[in-house]
C-alpha positions as CSV (number, residue, x, y, z in Angstrom):
1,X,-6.9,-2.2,1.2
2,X,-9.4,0.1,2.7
3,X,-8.3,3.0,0.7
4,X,-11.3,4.4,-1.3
5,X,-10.4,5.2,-4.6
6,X,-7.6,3.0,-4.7
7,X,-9.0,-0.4,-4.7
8,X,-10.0,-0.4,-8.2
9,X,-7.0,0.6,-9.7
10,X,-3.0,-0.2,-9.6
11,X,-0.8,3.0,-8.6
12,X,2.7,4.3,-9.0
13,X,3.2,6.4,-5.7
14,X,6.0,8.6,-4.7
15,X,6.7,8.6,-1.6
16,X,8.9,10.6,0.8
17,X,9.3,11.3,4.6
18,X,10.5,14.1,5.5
19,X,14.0,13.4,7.6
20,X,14.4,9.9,6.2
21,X,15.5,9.7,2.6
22,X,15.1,6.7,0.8
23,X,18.2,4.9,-0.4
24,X,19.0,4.8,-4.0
25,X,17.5,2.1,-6.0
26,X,20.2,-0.4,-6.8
27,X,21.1,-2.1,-9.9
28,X,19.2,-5.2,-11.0
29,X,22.2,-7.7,-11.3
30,X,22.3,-10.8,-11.9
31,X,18.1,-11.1,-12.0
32,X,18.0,-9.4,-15.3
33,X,16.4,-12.0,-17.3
34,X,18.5,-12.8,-20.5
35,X,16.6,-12.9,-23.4
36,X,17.5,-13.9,-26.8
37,X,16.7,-11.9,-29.5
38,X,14.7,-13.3,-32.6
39,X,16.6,-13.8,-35.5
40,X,16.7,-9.6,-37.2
41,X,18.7,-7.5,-38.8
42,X,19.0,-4.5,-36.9
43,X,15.7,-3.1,-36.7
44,X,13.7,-4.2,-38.8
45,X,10.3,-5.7,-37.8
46,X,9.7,-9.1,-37.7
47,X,7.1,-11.2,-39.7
48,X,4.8,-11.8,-36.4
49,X,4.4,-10.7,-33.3
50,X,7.6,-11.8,-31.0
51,X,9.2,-11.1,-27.6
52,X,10.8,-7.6,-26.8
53,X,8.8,-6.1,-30.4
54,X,5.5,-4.1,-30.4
55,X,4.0,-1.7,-32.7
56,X,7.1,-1.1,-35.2
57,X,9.7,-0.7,-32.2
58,X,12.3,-3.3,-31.0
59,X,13.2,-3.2,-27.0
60,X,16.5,-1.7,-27.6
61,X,15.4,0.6,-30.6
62,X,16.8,4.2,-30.0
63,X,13.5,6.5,-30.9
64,X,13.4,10.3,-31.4
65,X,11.2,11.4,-28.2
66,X,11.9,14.6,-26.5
67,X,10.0,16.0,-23.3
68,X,11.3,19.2,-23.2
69,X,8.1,20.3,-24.5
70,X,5.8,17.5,-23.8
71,X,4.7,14.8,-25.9
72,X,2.9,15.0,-28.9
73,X,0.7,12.2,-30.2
74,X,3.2,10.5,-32.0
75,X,6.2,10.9,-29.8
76,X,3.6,9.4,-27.2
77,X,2.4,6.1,-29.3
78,X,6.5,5.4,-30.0
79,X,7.1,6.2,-26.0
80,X,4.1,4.0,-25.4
81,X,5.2,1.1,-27.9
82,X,9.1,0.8,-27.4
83,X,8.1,0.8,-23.0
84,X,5.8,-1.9,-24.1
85,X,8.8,-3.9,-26.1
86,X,10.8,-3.5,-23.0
87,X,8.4,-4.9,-20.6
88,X,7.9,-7.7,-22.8
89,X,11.5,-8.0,-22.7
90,X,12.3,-7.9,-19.1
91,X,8.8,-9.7,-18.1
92,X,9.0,-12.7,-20.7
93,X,5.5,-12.1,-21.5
94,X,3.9,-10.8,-24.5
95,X,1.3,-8.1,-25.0
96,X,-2.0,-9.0,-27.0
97,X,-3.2,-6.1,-27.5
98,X,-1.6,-2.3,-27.4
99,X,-2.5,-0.3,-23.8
100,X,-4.3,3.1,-23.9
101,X,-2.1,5.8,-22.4
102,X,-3.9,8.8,-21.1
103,X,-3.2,12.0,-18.9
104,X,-5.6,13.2,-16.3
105,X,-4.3,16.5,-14.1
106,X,-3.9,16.4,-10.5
107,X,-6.7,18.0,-9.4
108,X,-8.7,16.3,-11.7
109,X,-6.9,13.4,-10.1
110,X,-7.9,14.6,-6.3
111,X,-11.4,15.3,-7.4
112,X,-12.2,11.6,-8.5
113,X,-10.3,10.5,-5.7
114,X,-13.0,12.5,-3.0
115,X,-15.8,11.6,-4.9
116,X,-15.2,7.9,-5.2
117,X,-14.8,7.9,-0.9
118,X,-18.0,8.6,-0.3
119,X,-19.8,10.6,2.2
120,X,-17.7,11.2,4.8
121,X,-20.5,9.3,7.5
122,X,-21.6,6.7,5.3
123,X,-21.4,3.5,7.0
124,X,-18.0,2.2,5.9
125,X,-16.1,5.3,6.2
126,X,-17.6,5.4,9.9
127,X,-16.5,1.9,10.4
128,X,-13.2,2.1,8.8
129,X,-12.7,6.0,10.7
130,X,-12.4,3.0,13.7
131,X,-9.8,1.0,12.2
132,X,-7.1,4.3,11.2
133,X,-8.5,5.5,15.0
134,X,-7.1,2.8,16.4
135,X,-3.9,2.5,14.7
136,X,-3.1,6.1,15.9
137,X,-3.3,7.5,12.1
138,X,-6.2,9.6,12.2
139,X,-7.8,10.9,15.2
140,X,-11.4,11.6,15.8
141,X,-11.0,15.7,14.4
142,X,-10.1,13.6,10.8
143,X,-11.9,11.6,9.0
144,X,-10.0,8.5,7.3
145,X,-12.1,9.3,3.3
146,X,-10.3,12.5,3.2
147,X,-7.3,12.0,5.0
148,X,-6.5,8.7,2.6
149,X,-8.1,10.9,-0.5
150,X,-5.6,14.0,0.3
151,X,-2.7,11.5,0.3
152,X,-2.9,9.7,-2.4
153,X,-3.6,12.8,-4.2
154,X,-0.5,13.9,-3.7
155,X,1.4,11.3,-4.7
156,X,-0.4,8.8,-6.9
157,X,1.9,9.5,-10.2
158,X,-0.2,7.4,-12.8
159,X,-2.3,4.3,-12.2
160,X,-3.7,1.2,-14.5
161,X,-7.1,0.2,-14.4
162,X,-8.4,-2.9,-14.9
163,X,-11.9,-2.2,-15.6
164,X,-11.4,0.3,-18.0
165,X,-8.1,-1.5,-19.7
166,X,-6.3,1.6,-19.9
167,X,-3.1,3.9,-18.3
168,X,-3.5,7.3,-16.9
169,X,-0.9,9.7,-15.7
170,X,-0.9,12.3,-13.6
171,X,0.2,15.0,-14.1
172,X,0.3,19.0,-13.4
173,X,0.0,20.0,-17.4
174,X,-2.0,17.7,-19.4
175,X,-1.4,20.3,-22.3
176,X,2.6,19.4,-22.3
177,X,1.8,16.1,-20.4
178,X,5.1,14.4,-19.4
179,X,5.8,10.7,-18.7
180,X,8.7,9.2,-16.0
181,X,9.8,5.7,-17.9
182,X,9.4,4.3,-14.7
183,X,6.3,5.3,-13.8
184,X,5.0,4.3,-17.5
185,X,7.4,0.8,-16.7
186,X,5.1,0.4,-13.9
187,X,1.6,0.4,-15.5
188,X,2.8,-1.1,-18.1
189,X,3.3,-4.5,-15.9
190,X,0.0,-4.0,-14.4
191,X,-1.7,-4.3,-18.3
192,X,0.6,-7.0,-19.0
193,X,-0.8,-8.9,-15.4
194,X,-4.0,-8.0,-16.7
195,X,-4.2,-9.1,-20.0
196,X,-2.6,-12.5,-18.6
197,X,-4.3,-13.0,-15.0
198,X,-7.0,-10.2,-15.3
199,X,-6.9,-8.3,-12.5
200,X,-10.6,-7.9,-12.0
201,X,-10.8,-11.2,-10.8
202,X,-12.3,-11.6,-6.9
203,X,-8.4,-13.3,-6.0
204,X,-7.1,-9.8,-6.2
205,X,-9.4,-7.8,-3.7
206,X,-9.0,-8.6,-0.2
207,X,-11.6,-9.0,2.0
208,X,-9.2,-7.1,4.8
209,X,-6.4,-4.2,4.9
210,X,-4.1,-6.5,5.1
211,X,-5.6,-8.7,2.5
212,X,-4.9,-5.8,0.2
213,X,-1.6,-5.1,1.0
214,X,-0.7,-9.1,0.7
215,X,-2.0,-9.0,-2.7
216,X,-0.9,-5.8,-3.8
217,X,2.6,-7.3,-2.5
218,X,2.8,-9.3,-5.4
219,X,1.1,-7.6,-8.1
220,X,2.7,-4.0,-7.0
221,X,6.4,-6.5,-6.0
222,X,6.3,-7.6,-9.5
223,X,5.6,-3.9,-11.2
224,X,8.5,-2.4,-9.2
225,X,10.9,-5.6,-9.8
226,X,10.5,-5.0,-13.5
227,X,10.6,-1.4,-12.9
228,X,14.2,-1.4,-11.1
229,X,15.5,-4.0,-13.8
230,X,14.8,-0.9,-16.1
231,X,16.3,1.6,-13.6
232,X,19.5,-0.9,-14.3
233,X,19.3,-0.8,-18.2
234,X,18.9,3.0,-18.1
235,X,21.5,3.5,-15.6
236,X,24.4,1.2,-17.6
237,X,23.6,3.3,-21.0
238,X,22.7,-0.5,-21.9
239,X,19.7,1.3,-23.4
240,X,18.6,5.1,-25.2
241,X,16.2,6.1,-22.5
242,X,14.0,9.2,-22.8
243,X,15.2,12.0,-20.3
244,X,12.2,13.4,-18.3
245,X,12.0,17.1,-17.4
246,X,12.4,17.5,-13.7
247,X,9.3,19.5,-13.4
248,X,7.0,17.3,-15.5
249,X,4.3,15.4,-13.2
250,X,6.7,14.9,-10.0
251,X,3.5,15.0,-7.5
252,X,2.4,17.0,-5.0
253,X,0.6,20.3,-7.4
254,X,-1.7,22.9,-6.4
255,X,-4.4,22.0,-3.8
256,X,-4.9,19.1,-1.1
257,X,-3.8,19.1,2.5
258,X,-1.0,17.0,1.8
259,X,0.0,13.0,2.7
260,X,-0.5,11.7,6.1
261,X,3.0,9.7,6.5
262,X,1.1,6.8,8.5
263,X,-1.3,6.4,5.4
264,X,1.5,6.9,3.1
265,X,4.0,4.6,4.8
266,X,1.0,2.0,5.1
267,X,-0.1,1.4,1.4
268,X,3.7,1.9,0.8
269,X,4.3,-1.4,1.7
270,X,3.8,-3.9,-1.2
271,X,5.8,-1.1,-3.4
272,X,9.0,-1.3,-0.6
273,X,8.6,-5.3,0.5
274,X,6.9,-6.7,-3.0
275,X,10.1,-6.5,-5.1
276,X,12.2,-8.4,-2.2
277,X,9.1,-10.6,-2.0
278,X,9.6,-11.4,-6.1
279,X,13.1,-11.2,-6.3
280,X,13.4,-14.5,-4.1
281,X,10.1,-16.4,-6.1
282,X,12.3,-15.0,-9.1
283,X,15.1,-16.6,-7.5
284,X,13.7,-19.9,-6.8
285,X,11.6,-20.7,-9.8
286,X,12.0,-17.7,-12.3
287,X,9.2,-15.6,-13.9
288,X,7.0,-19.1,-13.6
289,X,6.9,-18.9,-9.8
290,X,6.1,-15.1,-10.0
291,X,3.3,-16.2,-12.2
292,X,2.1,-18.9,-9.4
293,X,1.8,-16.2,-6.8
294,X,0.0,-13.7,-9.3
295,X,-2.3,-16.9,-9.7
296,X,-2.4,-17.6,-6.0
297,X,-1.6,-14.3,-4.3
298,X,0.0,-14.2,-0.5
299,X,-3.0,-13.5,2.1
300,X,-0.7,-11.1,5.0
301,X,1.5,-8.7,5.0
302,X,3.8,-10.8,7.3
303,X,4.5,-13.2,4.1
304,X,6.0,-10.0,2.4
305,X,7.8,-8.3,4.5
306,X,9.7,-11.6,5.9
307,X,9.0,-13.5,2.8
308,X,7.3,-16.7,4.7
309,X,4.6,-18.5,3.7
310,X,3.3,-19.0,7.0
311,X,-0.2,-18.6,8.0
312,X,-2.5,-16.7,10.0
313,X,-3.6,-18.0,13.4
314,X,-7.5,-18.1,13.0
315,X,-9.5,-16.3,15.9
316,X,-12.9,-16.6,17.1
317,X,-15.3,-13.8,18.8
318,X,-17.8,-13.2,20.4
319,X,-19.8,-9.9,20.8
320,X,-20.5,-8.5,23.9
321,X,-21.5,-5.5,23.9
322,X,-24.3,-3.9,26.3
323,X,-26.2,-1.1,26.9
324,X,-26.7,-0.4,23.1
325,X,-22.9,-0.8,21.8
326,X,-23.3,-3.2,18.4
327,X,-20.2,-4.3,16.1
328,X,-20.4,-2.8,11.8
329,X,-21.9,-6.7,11.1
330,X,-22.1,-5.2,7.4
331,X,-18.6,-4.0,7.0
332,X,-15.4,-6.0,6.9
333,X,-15.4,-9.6,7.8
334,X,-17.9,-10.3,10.1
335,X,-17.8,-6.4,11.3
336,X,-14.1,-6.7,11.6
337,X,-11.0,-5.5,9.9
338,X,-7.4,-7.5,10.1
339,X,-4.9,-4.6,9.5
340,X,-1.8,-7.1,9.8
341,X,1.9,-6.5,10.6
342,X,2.2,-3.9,7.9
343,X,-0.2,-1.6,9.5
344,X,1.0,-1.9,12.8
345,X,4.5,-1.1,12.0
346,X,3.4,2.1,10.5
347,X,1.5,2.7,14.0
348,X,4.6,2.3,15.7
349,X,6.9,4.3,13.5
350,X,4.0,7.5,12.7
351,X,3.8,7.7,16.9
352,X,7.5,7.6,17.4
353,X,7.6,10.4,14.6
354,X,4.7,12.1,15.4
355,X,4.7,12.2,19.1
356,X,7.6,11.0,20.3
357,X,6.3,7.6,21.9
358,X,8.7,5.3,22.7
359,X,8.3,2.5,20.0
360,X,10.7,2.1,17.1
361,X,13.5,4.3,16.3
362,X,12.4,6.5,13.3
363,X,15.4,6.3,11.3
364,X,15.4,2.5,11.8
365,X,13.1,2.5,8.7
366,X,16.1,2.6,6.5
367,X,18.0,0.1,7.9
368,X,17.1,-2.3,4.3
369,X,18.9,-5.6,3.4
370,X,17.9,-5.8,0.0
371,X,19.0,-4.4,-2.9
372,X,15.1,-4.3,-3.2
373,X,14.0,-2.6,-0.7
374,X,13.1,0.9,-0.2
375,X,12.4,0.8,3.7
376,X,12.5,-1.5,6.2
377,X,9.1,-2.5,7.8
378,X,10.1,-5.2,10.0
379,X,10.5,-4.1,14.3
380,X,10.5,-5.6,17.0
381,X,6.5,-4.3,18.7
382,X,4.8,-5.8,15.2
383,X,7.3,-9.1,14.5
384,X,6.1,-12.1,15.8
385,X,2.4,-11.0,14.5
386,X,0.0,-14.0,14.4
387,X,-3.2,-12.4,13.4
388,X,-5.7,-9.7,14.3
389,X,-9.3,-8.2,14.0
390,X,-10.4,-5.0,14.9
391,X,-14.2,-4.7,15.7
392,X,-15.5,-1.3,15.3
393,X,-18.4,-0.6,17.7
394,X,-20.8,2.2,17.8
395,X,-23.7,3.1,19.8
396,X,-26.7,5.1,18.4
397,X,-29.0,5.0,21.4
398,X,-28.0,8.7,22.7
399,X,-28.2,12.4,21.0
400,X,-24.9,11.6,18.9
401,X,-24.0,8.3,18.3
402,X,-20.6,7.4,19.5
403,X,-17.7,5.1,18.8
404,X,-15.6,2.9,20.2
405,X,-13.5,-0.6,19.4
406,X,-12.2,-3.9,20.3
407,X,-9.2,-4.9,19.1
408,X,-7.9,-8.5,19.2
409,X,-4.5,-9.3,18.6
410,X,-2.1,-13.1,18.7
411,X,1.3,-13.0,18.6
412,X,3.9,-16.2,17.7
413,X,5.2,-16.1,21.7
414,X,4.3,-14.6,24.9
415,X,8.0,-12.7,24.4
416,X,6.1,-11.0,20.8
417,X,2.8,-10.4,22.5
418,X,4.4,-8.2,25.4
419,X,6.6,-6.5,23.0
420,X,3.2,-5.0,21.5
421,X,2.0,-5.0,24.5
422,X,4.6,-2.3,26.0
423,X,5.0,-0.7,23.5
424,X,1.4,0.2,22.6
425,X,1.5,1.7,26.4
426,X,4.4,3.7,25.3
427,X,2.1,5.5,22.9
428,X,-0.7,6.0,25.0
429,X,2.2,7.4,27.7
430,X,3.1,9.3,24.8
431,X,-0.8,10.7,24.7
432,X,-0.2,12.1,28.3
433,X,-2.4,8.9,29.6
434,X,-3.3,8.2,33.2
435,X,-4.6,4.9,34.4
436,X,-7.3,4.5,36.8
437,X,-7.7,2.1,39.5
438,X,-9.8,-0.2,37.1
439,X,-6.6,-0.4,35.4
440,X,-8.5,2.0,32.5
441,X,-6.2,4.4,30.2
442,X,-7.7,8.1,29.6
443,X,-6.0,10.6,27.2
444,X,-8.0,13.5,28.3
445,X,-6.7,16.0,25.2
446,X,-6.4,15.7,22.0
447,X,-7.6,13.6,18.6
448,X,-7.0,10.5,20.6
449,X,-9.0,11.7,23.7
450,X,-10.4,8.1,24.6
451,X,-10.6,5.6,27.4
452,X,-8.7,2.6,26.7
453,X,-8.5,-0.7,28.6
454,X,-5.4,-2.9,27.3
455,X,-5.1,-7.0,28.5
456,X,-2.4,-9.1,27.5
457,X,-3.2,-12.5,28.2
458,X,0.2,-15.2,27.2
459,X,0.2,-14.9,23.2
460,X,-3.0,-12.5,23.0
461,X,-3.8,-8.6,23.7
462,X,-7.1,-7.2,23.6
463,X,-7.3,-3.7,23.6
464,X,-10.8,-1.7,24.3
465,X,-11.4,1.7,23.2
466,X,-14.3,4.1,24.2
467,X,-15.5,7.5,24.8
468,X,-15.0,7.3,28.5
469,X,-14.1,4.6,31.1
470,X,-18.1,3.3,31.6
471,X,-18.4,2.3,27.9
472,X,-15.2,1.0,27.5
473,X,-17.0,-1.7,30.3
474,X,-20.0,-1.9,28.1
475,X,-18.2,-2.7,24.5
476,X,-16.7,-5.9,26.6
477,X,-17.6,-6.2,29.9
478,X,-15.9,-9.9,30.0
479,X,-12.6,-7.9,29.8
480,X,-13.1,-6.5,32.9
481,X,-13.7,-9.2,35.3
């Protein structure tokens, strides 16, 4: 996704909105995979390397681990090896080789975070300041680096990284560093989806946002599927499970402005809509299909959240910018960003929240189906998406160069296409817009304080955004005709 400092690396997040409490995760059920046990007596290890066994400790071993304190070094390699065992266990796929398990603090954490966006006017933070502009995220007094970097600093819990084949949590003490089993659960399944479809690989890095959050729909889905299964083990007293302090590593800690919800709810996506996504390949083909769509992962958000395998509907364009206005050709795909259903749903529901537009109804988002599911991502302004791609534009020739955007957008029906269509008014409206003559929108106050001109043509709306009404005409004069 185009979250610096996140696209290299596989996250547990916490995430809550204030006034809308997640529901509970439920019980696994019937998807707990039953796996015979090797031939033992009690536990005692086995004479190679099996199923449900690492490192001296069986899956359903009880081990003498207590957190009141923090962990030491050898409470932490038994935590680390019996977690392992389970994944095995609940994953049907075996470990070759034991995963490194370090602690980093939180504003550690944060620092790494800043430093791996960039300068805050580099060229792709510029371009991609465009793309959370025009989803109504971040206005122009924000930039998206720090905005994204202050929320996932908050709320990143531990992460697995590929290229350096090892776990870190984070946490508020790393001298009496403590570890959530789920959160360990978690990162656990990403080394396993390593060390079996290695991560690195180019199939796991979209080339959009919503490339990202397809893939991460799968790979994050299948960490959080196998993380609820434990929740279910746990919960039953069907396993000894290692109690962790309430105030060990919960998120949030000392510094940082704090999450942006539409940031947060955004890369929350695969976390909510991937284990529903799983649960039905689980359903239809067992672990073997979830392996298929690790090996071929789904390419839009809209395959997750309604679990489809339908397509995107390509689109074509055409620059036509004057009077110095040029496209990011550099940045993106072609200069553009898709940021898919996902995305725009989080538009919707961070504007009702935020500024009372007339979109989605806020508590809506917990209005979940699945046993699976955390929140519910699917309304009726972003259903029916077809595709997108969201040209950033900028023009350098005066004093300070300025900004602007085109944003295409095809939708299933005519009926789907005004639905966005009115509602994206509603948030303008909601920005205390007036429209001209020309049929231009101008939000005169604020972070959003732009020009906008928005067309819906049958199954398509463009939507043009500049500093004021003349370049609005310039970034795509054929608009205006």
């Amino acid at each position: 996704m185009r979250t610096p400092g996140l696209r290299a690396v596989f996250a547990a997040l916490l995430l809550v909105l204030a006034g809308c409490a997640a529901p509970t995760a439920a019980p696994g059920g019937d998807a707990q995979p039953a796996t015979p046990d090797p031939d033992r007596e009690g536990f005692a290890d086995p004479d190679q390397d099996v199923l449900g066994w690492e490192d001296g400790y069986w899956y359903d071993e009880p081990i003498a681990v207590d957190q009141s304190d923090g962990l030491n070094d050898s409470e932490m390699d038994a935590y680390v090896a019996r977690g392992m065992a389970r994944v095995e266990h609940l994953r049907q796929l075996e470990f070759d080789e034991r995963v490194p398990v370090n602690v980093i603090s939180r504003d550690d954490y944060r620092s790494d975070s800043a430093n791996n966006s960039g300068p805050a006017d580099s060229e792709f933070n510029r371009w991609n300041d465009q793309v959370w502009e025009a989803l109504f995220i971040t206005g122009e007094s924000t930039g998206s680096a720090s905005a994204i970097s202050e929320t996932t600093g908050s709320s990143v819990l531990g992460f697995y990284s590929p290229s350096a084949d090892e776990i870190k949590i984070v946490t508020d003490s790393t001298d009496e560093p403590t570890i959530d089993n789920t959160t360990l659960v978690h990162e656990l399944v990403h080394a396993l989806q390593d060390q079996h479809f290695d991560l690195t690989d180019a199939r796991f890095r979209g080339e959009t946002q919503d490339g990202d959050l397809a893939i991460d729909g799968i790979v994050e889905g299948d960490a959080r599927y196998v993380e609820q299964q434990y929740v279910d083990q746990c919960a039953a007293g069907t396993w000894d499970c290692v109690v962790t302090p309430a105030a060990g590593g919960s998120g949030g800690g000392s510094g940082g402005g704090g999450p942006n919800l539409g940031i947060l709810l955004t890369i929350y996506q695969p976390y909510s809509d991937g284990p529903v996504y799983v649960h039905d390949l689980y359903e239809q083909g067992g672990w073997e299909a979830v392996n298929d769509a690790l090996r071929n992962p789904p390419v839009s958000s809209e395959q997750t959240i309604h679990v489809t395998d339908e397509s995107p509907r390509p689109i074509s364009f055409a620059d036509e910018g004057t009077n110095g206005w040029t496209t990011f050709p550099g940045q993106g795909v072609e200069g553009s960003d898709t940021v898919g259903e996902a995305s725009m749903f989080s538009m919707f529901w961070y504007q009702a929240r935020t500024s009372g537009a007339e979109t989605v109804r806020v508590q809506s988002i917990l209005d979940t189906t699945s046993e699976y599911d955390t929140y519910n991502y699917d309304a009726a302004p972003s259903n029916g998406w077809a595709n997108d791609r969201l040209f950033p534009y900028r023009n350098e020739a005066g004093a300070e160069t300025e900004y602007g955007y085109v944003w295409v957008t095809e939708w299933d029906t005519d009926g789907d296409a005004q639905e966005f269509h009115d509602a994206y008014l509603n948030i303008l409206s909601a920005h205390d817009a007036t429209q001209r003559d020309d049929g231009i929108y101008v939000i005169e106050d604020g972070s959003f304080n732009d020009a906008f001109r928005v067309v819906r043509t049958g199954d398509r709306v463009v939507i043009v955004n500049g500093p004021a009404p003349a370049d609005v005409d310039e970034i795509r004069p054929g608009l205006a005709s």
